[in-house]
C-alpha positions, 0 to 999 in steps of 0.5 A: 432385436430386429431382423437387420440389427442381428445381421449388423450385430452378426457382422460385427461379431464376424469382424471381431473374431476375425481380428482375433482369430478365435472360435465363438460357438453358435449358441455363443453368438444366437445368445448374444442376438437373441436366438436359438442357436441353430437359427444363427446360420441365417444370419452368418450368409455363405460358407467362407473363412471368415464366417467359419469362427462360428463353431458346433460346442461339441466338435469345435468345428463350423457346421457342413463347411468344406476345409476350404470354406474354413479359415486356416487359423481355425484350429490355431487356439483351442479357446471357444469363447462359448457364452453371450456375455464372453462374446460381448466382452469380446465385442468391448474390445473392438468397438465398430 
């Protein structure tokens, strides 16, 4: 996959988690694009809300983010979608 198709994919990704206020770990996501997980943060782009649902596995919890750069339904659910194939399923249900 090419450099710019992980980013439309990645915003893709952000969109759906979004929509349904669920966490997807980073080795969910890199998985899914087709790279190690802690190469995921190049594409997610600053630290906000709606890049905060990409999660640490162990913690749950977005990498160096400040509890204001978190989105507030963060913690909301304890489910972590936490494979590529889950995320894609996700992906299923909220075509672009």
């Amino acid at each position: 996959m090419e450099s710019a198709d992980r980013q439309r994919k990645v915003n893709e990704i952000l969109r759906s988690l979004n929509a349904e206020r669920i966490r997807a770990t980073y080795g969910a996501v890199g998985d899914l694009i087709g790279i190690p997980a802690i190469s995921v943060s190049q594409y997610l782009g600053e630290r906000r809300p709606k890049a905060s649902w990409v999660v640490n596995d162990d913690t749950g919890q977005p990498t160096g983010y400040t509890s204001d750069e978190m989105h507030p339904d963060l913690r909301r659910t304890a489910n972590i979608i936490r494979t590529g194939d889950a995320l894609d399923a996700l992906l299923l249900q909220h075509p672009e």
